[in-house]
C-alpha angles and dihedrals in degrees: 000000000000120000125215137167107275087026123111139155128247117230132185122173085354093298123117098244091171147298149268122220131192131174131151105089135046121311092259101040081053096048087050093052084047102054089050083057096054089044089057084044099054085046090058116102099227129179119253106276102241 
């Protein structure tokens, strides 16, 4: 994995189920966007990863 500013993995059940990636502005305005990503993310009623 690579890591970046604006660029998070997504985990579910302690497992990497994707990623978000932002870029565009500056470093902290992406990781903002990002984070709100991953908030929307964590709300979501997914099914169990297999």
């Amino acid at each position: 994995m690579v890591f970046f500013g604006g660029g998070i993995p997504l985990e579910k059940e302690g497992k990497v189920a994707g990623a978000i990636g932002v870029s565009g502005s500056s470093v902290p305005n992406d990781i903002r966007v990002a984070e709100a990503g991953i908030k929307a993310f964590e709300e979501l009623e997914l099914e169990k990863i297999k």
